[in-house]
C-alpha positions as CSV (number, residue, x, y, z in Angstrom):
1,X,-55.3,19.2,-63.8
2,X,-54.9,15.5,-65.5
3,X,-56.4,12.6,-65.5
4,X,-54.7,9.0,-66.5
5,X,-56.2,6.0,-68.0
6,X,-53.7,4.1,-69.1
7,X,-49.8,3.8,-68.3
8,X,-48.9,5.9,-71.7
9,X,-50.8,9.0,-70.5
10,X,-48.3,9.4,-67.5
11,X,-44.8,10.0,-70.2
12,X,-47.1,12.3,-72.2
13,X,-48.3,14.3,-69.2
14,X,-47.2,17.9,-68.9
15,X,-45.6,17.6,-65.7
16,X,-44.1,21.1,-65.6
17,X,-47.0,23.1,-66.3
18,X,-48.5,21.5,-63.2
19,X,-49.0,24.3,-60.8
20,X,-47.3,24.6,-57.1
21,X,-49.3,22.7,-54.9
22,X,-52.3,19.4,-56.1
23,X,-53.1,16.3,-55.0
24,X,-53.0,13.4,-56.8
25,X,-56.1,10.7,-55.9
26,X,-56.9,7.1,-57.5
27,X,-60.6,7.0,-58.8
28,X,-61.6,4.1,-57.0
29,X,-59.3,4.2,-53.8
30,X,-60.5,3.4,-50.2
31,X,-60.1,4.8,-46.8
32,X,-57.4,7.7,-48.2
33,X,-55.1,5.4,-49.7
34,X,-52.9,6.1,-52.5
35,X,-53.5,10.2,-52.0
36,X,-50.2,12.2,-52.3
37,X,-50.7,15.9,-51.7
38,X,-48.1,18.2,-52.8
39,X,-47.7,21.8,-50.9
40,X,-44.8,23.0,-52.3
41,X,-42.7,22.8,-56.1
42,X,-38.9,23.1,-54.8
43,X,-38.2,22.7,-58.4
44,X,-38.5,21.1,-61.9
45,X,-38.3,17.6,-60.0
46,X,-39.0,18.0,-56.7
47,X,-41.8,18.6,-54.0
48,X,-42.5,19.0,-50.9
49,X,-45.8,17.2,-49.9
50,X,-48.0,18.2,-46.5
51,X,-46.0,16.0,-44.5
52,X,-43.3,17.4,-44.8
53,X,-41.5,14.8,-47.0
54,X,-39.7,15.3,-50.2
55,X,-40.5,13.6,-53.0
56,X,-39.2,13.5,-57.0
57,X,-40.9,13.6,-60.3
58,X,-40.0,10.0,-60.6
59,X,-41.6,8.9,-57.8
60,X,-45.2,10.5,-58.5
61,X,-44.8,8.9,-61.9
62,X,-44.2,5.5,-60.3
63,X,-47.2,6.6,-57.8
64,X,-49.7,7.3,-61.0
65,X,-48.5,3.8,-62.7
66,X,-49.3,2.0,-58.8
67,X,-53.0,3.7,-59.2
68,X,-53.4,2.4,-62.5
69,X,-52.5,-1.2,-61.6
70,X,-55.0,-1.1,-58.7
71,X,-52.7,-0.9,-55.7
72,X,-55.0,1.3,-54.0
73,X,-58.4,0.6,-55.3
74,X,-60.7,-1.3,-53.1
75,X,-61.3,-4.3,-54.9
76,X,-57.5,-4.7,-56.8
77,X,-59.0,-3.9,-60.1
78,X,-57.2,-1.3,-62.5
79,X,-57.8,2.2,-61.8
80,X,-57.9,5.8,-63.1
81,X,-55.2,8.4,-61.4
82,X,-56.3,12.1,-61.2
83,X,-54.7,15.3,-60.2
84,X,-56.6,18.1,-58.4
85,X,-56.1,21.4,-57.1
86,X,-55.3,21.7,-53.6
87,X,-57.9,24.4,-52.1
88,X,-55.5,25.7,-49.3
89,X,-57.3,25.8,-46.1
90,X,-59.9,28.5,-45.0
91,X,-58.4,31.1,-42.2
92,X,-61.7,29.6,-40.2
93,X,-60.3,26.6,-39.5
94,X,-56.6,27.6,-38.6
95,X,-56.7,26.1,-35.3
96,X,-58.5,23.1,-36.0
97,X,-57.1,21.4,-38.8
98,X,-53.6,20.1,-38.8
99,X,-51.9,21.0,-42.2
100,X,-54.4,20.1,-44.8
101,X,-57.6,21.3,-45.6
102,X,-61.1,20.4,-44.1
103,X,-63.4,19.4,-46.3
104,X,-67.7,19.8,-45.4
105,X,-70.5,16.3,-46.5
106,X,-73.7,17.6,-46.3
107,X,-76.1,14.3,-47.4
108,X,-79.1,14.9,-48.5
109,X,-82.3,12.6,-49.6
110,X,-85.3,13.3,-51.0
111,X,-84.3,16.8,-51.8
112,X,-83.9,17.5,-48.3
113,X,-80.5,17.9,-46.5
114,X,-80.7,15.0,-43.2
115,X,-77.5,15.2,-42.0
116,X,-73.7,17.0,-42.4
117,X,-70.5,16.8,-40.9
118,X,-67.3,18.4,-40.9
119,X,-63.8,16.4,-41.5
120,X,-60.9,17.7,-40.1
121,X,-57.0,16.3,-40.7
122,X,-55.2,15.9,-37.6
123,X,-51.6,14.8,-36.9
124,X,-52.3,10.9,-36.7
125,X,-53.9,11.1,-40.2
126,X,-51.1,12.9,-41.6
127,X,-52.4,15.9,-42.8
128,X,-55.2,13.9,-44.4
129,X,-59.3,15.0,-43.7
130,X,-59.4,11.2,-44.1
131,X,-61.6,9.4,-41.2
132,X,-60.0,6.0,-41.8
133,X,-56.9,7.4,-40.9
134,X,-57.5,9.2,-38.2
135,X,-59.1,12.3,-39.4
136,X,-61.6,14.1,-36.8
137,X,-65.0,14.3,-37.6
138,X,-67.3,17.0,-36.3
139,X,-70.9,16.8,-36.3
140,X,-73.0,20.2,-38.2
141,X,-76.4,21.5,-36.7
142,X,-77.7,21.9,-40.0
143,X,-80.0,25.0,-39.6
144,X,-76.9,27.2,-38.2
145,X,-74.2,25.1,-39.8
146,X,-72.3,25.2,-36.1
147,X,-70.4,22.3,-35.1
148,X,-71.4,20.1,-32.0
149,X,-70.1,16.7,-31.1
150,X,-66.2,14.9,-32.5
151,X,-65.0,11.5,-32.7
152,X,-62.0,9.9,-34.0
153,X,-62.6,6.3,-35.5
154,X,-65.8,5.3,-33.2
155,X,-64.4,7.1,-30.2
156,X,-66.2,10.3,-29.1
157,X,-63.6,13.9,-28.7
158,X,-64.6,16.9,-27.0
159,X,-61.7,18.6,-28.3
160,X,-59.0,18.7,-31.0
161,X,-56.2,16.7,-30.5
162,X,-53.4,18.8,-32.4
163,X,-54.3,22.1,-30.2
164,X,-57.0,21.4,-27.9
165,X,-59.4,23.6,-29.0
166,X,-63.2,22.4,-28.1
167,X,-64.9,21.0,-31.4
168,X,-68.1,22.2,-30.8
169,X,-69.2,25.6,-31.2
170,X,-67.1,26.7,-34.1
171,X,-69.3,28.3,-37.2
172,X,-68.5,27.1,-40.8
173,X,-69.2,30.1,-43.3
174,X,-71.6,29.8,-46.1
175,X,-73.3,27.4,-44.7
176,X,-76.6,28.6,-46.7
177,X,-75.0,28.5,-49.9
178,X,-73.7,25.3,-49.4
179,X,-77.2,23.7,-48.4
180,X,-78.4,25.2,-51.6
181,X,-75.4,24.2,-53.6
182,X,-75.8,20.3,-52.5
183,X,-79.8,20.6,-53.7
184,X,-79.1,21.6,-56.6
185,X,-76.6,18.6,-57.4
186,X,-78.9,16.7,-56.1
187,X,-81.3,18.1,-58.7
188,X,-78.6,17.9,-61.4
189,X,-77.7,14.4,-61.2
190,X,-80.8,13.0,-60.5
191,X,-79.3,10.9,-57.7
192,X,-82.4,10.3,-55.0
193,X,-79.4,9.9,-52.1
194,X,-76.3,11.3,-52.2
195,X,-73.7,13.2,-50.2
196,X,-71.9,16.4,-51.6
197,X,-68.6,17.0,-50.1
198,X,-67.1,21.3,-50.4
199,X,-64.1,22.4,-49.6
200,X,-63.7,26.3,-48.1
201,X,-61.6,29.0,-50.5
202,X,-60.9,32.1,-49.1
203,X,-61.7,33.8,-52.0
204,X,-64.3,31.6,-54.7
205,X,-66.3,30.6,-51.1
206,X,-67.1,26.6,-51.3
207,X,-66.5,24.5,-54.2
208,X,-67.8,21.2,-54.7
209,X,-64.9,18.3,-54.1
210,X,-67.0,15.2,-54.7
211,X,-70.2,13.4,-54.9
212,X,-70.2,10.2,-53.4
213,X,-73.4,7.4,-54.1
214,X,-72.7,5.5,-51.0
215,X,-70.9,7.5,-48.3
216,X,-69.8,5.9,-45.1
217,X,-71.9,6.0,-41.5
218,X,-69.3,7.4,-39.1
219,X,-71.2,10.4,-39.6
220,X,-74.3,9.1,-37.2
221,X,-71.6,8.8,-34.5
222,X,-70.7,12.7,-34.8
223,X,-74.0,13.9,-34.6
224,X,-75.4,11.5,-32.1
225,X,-78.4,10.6,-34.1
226,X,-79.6,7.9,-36.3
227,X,-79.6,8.6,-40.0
228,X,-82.3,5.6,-40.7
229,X,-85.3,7.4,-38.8
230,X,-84.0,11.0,-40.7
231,X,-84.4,9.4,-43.9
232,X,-87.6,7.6,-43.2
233,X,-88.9,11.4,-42.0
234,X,-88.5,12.7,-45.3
235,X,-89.5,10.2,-47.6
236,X,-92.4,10.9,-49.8
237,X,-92.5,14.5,-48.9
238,X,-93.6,16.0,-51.8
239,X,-93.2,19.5,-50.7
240,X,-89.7,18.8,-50.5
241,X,-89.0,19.4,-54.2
242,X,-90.7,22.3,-54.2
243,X,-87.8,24.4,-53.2
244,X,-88.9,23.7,-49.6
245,X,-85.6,20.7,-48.0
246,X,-83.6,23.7,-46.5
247,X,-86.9,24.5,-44.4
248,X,-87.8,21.0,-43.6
249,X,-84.5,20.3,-42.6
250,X,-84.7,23.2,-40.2
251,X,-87.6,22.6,-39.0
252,X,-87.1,18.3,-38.0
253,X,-83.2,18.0,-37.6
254,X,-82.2,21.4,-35.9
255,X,-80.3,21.4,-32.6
256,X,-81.5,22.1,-29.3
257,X,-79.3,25.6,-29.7
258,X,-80.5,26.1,-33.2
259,X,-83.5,28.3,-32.6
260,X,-81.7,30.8,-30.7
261,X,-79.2,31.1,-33.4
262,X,-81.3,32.1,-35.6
263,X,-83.0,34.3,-33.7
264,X,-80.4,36.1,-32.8
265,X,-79.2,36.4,-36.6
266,X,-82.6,37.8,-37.9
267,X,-82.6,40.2,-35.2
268,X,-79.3,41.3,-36.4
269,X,-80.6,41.9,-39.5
270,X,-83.6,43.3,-38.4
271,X,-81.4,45.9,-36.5
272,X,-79.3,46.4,-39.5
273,X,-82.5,47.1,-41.8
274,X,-83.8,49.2,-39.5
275,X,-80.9,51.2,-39.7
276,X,-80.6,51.7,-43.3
277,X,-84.1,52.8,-43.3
């Protein structure tokens, strides 16, 4: 919805035309600092923000100069402030996120996706799908797309904290389309590693949130594996950009479960074909 550069953009902004709910993120910030996200306009100066707190126009407008003076930027350089839409979160994961909205990586290399994970906000991190904070991440089989081990910071979770639900087991939806979404970035920015982040919309399915160059590798813990041999696996493969990572990916990082999964899918299908014939 805006983007600021420099501390006169934030006077000249259109601050009423900004829409119910956003979030407002610094460029180069770390670990989920420096992220306000607004749920509710109770006015033409105030807001309600996921927490529950109540904030005023004047204080997001001090927030945007704070980003721009580096206050939340890793190395305490100047910044660049941006506000985004706030995707509200997918009926799918109404008992496992805590107020905000999930959000999907799916890193891939060599045109082939190695590894994904599922980030969840929880209580302790406010709201926030933010792992530093206390956000819940949830490893992703990536043939079925179907959750299978948690942790919180380095610690391993066998359920959620907020409602005790078991974090393995639950299945994200279009979880093919995403795959084939992240290639195709991958394609597009010409990046040989990178990891796409999607959020879930009821409606427009998953949109890309992000790309990040050099994501963090809390996402080994959740899926119990080693990213380092995954990657060495696929390097080289030249049939990989061929249209060919989804199957690969299938075929060498698949869950023990996997197979049956998709069994039982195509013969779903099958039945359903048969059918219409």
């Amino acid at each position: 919805h805006g983007v600021f550069r420099q501390f006169a953009d934030v006077p000249h902004f259109d601050w009423g035309g900004l829409r119910k709910n956003f979030v407002i993120k610094p460029s180069k910030g770390y670990g989920g600092d420096g992220i306000i996200i607004v749920k509710r306009r109770m006015g033409s100066e105030r807001f309600m923000t996921v927490q529950n707190e109540e904030v005023f126009l004047d204080d997001l407008k001090l927030h945007v100069l704070d980003i721009l003076e580096g206050n939340y930027s890793k190395y305490d350089i100047p910044d660049v402030a941006f506000i985004e839409e706030r995707v509200p979160k997918h009926p799918r994961f109404r008992r496992y996120a805590y107020r905000g909205t999930p959000d999907i990586r799916i890193l891939v290399f060599n045109q082939v996706p190695v590894m994904a994970m599922l980030r969840l906000p929880t209580a302790e991190s406010k709201g926030k799908a933010n792992l530093h904070q206390g956000g819940l991440c949830v490893g992703l089989d990536l043939a079925t797309g179907i959750t299978t081990h948690g942790m919180i910071y380095d610690r391993p979770v066998q359920n959620v904290p907020d409602t005790n639900v078991k974090v393995n087991g639950l299945r994200l939806p279009y979880w093919d389309e995403m795959l084939e979404t992240a290639l195709a970035v991958q394609r597009k920015v010409e990046l040989g590693y990178l990891a796409v982040d999607f959020v879930l919309d009821h409606v427009r399915g998953p949109l890309v949130l992000e790309l990040t160059a050099s994501s963090g590798l809390g996402i080994q813990i959740a899926n119990r594996a080693g990213l380092r041999k995954r990657l060495e696996r696929v390097e080289g493969l030249e049939q990989a950009g061929k249209g060919r990572g989804i199957q690969i990916a299938r075929a060498l990082f698949a869950e023990s479960f996997a197979d049956k999964v998709l069994a039982e899918r195509g013969a779903k299908i099958g039945g359903f074909l048969e059918t219409a014939r």
